[in-house]
C-alpha positions as CSV (number, residue, x, y, z in Angstrom):
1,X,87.2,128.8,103.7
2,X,85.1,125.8,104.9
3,X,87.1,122.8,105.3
4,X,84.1,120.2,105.7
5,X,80.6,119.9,104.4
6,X,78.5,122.4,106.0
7,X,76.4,119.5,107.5
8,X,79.4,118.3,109.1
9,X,80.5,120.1,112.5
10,X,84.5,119.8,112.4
11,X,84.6,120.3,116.2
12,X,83.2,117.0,116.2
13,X,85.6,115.3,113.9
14,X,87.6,113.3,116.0
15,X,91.1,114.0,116.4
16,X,93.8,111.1,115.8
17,X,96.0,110.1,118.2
18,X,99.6,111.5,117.9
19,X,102.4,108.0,118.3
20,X,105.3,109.8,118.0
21,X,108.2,111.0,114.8
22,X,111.6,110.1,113.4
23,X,113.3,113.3,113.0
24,X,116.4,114.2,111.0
25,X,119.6,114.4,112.4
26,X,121.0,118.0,112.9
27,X,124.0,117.9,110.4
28,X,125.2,120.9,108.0
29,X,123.0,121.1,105.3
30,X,123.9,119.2,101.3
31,X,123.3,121.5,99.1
32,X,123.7,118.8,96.7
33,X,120.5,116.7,98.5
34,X,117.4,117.2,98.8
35,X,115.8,116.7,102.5
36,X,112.7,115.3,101.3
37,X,111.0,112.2,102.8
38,X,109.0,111.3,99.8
39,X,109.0,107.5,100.3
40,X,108.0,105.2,103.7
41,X,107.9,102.0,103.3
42,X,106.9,99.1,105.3
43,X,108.1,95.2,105.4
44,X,105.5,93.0,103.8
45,X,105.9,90.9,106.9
46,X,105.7,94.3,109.4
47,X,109.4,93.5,110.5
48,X,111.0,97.2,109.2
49,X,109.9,100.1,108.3
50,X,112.0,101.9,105.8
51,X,112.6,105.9,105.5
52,X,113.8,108.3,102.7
53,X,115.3,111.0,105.5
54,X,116.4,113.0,102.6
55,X,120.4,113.7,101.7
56,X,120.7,110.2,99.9
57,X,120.1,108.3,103.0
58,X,117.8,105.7,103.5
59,X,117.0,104.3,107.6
60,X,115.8,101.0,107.6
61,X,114.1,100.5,111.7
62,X,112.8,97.8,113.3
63,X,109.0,98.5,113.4
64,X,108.4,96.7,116.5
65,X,111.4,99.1,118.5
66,X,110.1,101.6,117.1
67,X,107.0,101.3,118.1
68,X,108.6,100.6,121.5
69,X,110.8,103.8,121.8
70,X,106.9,105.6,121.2
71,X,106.2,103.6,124.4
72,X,102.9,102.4,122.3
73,X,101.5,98.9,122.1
74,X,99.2,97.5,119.4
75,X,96.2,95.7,120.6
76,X,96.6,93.1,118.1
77,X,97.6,89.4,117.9
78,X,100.1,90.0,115.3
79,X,101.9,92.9,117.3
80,X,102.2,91.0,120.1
81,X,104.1,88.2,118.2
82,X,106.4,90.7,116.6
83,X,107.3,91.7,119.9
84,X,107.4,89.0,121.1
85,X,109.9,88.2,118.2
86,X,110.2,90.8,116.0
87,X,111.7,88.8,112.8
88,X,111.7,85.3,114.2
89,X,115.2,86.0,113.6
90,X,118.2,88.2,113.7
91,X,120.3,90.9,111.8
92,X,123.5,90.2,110.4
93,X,125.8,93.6,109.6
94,X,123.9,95.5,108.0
95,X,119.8,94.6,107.2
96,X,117.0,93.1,108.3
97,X,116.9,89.8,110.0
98,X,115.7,86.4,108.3
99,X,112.5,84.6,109.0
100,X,112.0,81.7,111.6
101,X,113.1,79.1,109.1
102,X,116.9,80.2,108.9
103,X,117.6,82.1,112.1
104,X,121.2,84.0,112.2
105,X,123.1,85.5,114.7
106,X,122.7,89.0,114.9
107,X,125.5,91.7,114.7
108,X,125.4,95.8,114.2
109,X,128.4,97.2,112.2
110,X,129.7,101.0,113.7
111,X,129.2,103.9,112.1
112,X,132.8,104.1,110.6
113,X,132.7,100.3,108.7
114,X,134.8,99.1,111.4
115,X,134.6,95.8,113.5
116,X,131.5,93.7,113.7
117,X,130.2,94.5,117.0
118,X,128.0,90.5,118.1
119,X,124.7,91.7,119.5
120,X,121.4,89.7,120.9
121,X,119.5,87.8,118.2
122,X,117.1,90.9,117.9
123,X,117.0,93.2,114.7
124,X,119.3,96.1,114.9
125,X,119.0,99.2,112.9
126,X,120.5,99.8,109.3
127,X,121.6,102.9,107.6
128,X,122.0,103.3,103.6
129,X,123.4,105.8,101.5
130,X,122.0,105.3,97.9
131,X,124.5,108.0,96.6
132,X,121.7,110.1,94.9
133,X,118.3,111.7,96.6
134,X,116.5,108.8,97.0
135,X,112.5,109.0,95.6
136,X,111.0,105.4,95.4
137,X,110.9,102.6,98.0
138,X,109.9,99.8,97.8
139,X,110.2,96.1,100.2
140,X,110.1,92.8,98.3
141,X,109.8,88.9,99.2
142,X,110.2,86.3,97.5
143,X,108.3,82.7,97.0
144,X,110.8,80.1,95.3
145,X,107.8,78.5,93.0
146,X,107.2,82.0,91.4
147,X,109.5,81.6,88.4
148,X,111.2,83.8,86.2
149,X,108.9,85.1,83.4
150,X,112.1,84.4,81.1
151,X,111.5,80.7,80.1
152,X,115.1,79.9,78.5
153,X,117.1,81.4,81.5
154,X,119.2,78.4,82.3
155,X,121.7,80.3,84.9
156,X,121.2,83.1,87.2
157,X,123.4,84.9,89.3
158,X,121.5,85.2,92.4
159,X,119.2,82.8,93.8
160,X,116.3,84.0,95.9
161,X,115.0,81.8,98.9
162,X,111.8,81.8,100.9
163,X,113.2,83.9,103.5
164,X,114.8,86.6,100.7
165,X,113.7,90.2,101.9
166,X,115.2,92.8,99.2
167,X,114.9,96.8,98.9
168,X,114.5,98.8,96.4
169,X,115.4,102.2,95.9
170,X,114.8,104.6,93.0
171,X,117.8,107.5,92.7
172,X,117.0,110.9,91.2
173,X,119.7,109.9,88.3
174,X,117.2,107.2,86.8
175,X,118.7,104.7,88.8
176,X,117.6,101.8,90.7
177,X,119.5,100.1,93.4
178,X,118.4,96.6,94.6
179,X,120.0,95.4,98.4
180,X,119.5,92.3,99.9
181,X,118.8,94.0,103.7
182,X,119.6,90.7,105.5
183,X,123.7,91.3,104.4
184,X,123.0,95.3,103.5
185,X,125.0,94.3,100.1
186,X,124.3,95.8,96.8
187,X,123.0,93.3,94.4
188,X,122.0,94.9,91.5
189,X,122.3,98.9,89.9
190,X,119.6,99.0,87.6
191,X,120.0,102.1,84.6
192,X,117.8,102.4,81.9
193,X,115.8,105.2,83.0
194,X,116.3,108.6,81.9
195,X,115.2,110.6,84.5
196,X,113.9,110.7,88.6
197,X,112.1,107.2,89.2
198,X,109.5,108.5,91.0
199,X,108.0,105.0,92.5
200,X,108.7,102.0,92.6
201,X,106.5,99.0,94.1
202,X,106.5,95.2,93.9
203,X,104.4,92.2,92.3
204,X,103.0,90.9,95.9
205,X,103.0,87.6,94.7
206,X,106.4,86.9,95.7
207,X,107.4,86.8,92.1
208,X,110.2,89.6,92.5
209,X,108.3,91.6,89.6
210,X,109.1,94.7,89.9
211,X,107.9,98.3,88.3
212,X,109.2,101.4,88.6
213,X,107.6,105.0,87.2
214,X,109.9,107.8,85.8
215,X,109.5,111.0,84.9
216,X,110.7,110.1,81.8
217,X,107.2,109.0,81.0
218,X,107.3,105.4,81.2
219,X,107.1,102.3,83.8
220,X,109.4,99.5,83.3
221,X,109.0,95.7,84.4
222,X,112.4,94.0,85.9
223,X,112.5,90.9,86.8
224,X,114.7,90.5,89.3
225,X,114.6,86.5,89.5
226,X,116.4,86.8,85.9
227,X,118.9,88.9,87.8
228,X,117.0,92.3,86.8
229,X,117.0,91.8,83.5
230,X,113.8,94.7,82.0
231,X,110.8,92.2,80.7
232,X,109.2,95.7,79.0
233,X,108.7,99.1,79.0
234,X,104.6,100.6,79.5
235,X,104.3,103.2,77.2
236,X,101.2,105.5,77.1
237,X,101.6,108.5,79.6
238,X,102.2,111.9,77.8
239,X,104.4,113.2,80.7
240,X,105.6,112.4,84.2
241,X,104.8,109.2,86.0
242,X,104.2,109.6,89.7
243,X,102.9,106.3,91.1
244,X,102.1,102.6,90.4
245,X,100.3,100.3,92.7
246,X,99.4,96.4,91.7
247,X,96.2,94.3,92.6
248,X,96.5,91.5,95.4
249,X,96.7,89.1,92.6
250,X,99.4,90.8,90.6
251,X,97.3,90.6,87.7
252,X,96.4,94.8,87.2
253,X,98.7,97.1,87.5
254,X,97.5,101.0,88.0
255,X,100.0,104.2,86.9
256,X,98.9,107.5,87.8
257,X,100.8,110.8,87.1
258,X,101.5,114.2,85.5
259,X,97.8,113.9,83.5
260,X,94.0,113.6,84.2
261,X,93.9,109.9,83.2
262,X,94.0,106.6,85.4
263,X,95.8,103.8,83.2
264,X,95.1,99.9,84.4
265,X,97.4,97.6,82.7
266,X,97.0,93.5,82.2
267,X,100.3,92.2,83.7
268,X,99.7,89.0,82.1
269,X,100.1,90.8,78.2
270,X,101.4,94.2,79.7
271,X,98.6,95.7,77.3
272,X,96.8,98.9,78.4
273,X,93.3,97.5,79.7
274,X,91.6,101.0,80.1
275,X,91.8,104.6,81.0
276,X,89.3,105.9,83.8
277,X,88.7,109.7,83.2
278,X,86.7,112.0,85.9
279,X,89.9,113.6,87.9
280,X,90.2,117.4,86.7
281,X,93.9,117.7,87.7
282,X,97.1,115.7,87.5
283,X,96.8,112.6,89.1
284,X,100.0,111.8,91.6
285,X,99.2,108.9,94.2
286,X,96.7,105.2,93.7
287,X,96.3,102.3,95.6
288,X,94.3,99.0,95.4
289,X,91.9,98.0,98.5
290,X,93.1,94.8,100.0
291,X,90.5,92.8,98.6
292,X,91.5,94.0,94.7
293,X,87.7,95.3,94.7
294,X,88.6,98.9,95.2
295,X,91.1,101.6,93.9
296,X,91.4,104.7,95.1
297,X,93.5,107.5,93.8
298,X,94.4,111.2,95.0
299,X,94.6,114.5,92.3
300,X,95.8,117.6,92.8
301,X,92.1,118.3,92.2
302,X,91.3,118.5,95.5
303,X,90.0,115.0,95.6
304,X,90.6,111.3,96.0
305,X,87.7,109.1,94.2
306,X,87.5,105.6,94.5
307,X,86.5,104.0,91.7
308,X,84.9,100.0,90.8
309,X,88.1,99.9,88.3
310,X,86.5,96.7,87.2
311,X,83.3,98.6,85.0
312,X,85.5,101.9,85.0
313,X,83.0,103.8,87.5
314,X,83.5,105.9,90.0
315,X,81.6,105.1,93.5
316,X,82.8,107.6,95.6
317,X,84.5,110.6,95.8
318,X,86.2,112.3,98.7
319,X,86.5,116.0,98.7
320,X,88.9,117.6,100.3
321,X,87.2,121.8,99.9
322,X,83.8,122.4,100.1
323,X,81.7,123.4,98.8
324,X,83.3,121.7,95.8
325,X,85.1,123.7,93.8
326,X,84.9,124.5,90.1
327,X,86.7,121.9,87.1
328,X,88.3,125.1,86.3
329,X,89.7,126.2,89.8
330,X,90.4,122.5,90.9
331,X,92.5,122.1,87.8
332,X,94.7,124.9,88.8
333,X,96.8,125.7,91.7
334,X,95.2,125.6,94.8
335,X,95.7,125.3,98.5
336,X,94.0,121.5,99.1
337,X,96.1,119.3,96.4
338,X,96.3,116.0,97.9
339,X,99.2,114.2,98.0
340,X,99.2,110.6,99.0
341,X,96.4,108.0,99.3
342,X,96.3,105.2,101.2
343,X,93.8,102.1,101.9
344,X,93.9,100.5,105.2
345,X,94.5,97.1,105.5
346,X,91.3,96.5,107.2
347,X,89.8,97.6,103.8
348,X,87.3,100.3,105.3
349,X,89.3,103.4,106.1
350,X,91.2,105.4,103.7
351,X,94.2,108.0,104.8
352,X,94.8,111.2,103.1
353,X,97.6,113.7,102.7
354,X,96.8,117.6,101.8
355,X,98.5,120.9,101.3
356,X,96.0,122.5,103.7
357,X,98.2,121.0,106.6
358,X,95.9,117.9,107.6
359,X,96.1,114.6,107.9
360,X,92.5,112.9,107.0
361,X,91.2,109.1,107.9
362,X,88.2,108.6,105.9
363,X,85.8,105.5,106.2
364,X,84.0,104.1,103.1
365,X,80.6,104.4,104.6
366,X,80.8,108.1,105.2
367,X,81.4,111.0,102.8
368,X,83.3,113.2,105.8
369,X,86.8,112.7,107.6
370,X,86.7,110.2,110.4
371,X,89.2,111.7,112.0
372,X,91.9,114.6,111.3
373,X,95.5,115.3,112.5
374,X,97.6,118.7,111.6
375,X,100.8,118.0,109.4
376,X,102.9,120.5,107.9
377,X,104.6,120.0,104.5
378,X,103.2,116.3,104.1
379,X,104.2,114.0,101.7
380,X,103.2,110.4,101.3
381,X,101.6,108.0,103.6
382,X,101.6,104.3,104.4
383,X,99.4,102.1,106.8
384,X,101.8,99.4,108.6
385,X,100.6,95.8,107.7
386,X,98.7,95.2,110.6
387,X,96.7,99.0,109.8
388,X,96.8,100.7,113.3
389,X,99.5,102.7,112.7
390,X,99.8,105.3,109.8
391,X,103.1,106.6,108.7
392,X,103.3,109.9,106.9
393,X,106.6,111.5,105.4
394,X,107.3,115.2,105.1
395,X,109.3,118.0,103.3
396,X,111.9,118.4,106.1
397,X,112.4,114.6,106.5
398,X,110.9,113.7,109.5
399,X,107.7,110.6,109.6
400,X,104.9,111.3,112.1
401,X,102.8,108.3,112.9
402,X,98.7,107.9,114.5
403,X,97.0,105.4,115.5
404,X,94.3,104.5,113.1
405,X,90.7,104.7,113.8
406,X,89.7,101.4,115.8
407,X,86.7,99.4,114.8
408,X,85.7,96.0,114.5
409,X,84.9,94.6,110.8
410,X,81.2,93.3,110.7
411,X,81.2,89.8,109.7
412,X,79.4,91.0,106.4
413,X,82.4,92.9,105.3
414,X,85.0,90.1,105.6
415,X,82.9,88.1,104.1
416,X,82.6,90.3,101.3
417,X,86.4,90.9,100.8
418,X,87.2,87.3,101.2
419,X,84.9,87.0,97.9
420,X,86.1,89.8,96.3
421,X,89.7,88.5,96.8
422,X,88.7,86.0,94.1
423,X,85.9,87.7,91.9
424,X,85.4,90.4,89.8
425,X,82.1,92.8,89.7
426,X,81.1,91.3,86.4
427,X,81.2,87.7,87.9
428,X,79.3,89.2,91.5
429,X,77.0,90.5,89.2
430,X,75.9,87.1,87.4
431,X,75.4,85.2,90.4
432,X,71.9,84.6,91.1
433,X,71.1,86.7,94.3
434,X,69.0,89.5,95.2
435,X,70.2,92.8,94.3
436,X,70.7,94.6,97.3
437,X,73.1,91.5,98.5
438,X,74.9,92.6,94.7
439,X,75.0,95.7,95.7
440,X,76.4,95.2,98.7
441,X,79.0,92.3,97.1
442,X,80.0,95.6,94.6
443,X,80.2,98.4,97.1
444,X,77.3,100.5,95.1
445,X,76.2,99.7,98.7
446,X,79.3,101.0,100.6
């Protein structure tokens, strides 16, 4: 069975380079646990990367040492600042350090709970255990002049600075537990959930907005500047949720799951803005191009499209068999589900993770795999901020990384992004300027 387009030569598909993997510690196996690693999450500020090893425990790991214990260096501006100075900061007992503005002195607390051990003013690494199998992750920041979307709160409980760094994890008991990683303390245990939260992810506005998906069929808003207090529950998906992913701006919110339907939701009224149709199998993984232009979103299928969620249409579509398989055979059970999707920062490649045991890096201009890697029993997927690494969790609980495909943006596409950042296709589309420049501005022209 062909894995490419016949015009395409896989012997010629690059192969990504291999970084290195966290593995799993050897202990006897919890039957009460799963081993999963269905989350990997990375520090809006590319200080920690966060991983669900499976049996409740969550490892929270300096990216920079990690990178470092690969004995791989970023060619990059902003890697060589982190480290340089990984957090502008330090770790106190049990989380990730604080930023420049309110350094602290670091210390690493043993295995057992005992004594503080004082340590260098460098990040140190931090081990959770969420008490359930942990599913969702999710890093959040927060920016003091983002209020509360409660207008009469007149006292809260916790008070979030501008150097407040918090995790999320969603437990397989409908759970979610909230810690601030600079102290490793648990803040809040939200329940209203009736089953798995699947996903969780953040408003990236700093506002501490924050959504999770179930598979009790709904996503619920929290707003954890009114101490995680629900703001509402997003009803419309006939069975499980599997993902959620928000627009730059905050403004759109996407949910994906156990269904062929795409739901975009205005964040502003929390009203259901539109359903995109066109994937022929459930729908289990979605993200938003850094730009807010884009969103792409994997199916079990067989495919990931990427759609102009603005008009509803679809602009491209990535296959993952060829030739293309039937509506009725993709909508089945098949050998090339894909799993995750992920956009790189750089807003040109797309990553994606498939039961056929590859790893695929895809670039918008082309229609075949950039470059491939093999991976067994993969999961999910993340690029790390600075998008030359990609992260990608498996079944037995260990995260592989690659480096990215290198290239230089043209001029043309930063320019575009930087306008799409602030416009939407229907405003591109009034301005007065020649149509292929619109097309181009729109992606038709990709």
């Amino acid at each position: 069975m062909a894995s490419f387009p016949d015009s395409v030569n896989e012997n010629e598909i690059g192969k990504a380079k291999f970084i290195g993997e966290l593995l799993v510690p050897v202990v006897p196996f919890d039957q009460k646990s799963g081993r999963e690693a269905w989350t990997v999450a990375f520090a809006p500020n590319g200080s920690y990367i966060a991983w669900s090893q499976g049996r409740r425990i969550v490892r929270l790991i300096p990216w920079a040492k990690c990178l470092k214990s690969f004995g791989y260096v970023l060619e990059c501006e902003e890697t060589a600042a982190l480290q340089q100075n990984p957090l502008g900061s330090s770790v106190s007992n049990s989380g990730v350090g604080t930023n420049a503005s309110s350094p602290r002195r670091s210390s690493c607390q043993n295995s057992d709970g005992g004594q503080l051990i004082p340590a260098a003013d460098e990040p140190c690494e931090h081990t959770i255990d969420c008490g359930d199998i942990v599913w969702g992750l999710a890093f959040g920041s927060s920016v003091p002049e983002k209020q509360s979307r409660c207008v009469n709160i007149e006292w809260h409980r916790f008070k979030f600075g501008q150097d407040q760094l918090l995790l999320a994890t969603g437990l397989n008991n409908g759970r979610i537990k909230i810690w601030d990683v600079y102290t490793g303390k648990l803040l809040l245990n939200l329940m209203d959930h009736t089953d798995v939260v699947r996903d969780l992810t953040f408003a990236p506005d700093g506002s501490l907005m924050l959504v999770s998906a179930s598979r009790d069929k709904t996503l619920r808003v929290w707003d954890l500047k009114d101490d995680g207090n629900m703001a509402k529950v997003l009803r419309g998906h006939q069975n499980w949720v599997y993902c959620s992913a928000f627009t730059p701006d905050s403004s759109i919110l996407c949910s994906v799951g156990a269904g062929k339907a795409v739901f975009l939701w205005n964040m502003d009224n929390y009203k259901l803005i539109r359903k995109l149709e066109g994937h022929h199998n459930d729908v289990v993984s979605c993200e938003f191009s850094p730009d807010g232009a884009l969103l792409a979103t994997a199916s079990h299928d067989t495919r990931v499209i990427v759609w102009d969620h603005h008009k509803g249409t679809i602009l491209l579509e990535l296959g993952h068999l060829f030739p293309p398989p039937s509506p009725i055979f993709a909508g089945g059970s098949n050998d090339r589900w894909v799993r995750s999707v992920s956009f790189c920062p750089d807003g040109r490649h797309i990553a994606s993770i498939t039961d056929d045991r590859l790893v695929r890096f895809w670039s918008i201009e082309e229609r075949a795999p950039q470059a491939i890697a093999p991976l067994t029993n993969g999961l999910c997927c993340a690029f790390s901020p600075e998008g030359s690494v990609l992260s990608a969790g498996t079944r037995d609980g260990s995260v592989h990384f690659w480096e990215s495909p290198r290239s230089i943006s043209s001029l043309q596409h930063m320019c575009r992004m930087a306008l799409r950042r602030v416009m939407t296709t229907q405003q591109v589309e009034s301005l007065a300027i020649p149509t292929p420049l619109c097309d181009y501005l729109t992606y038709k022209v990709i």
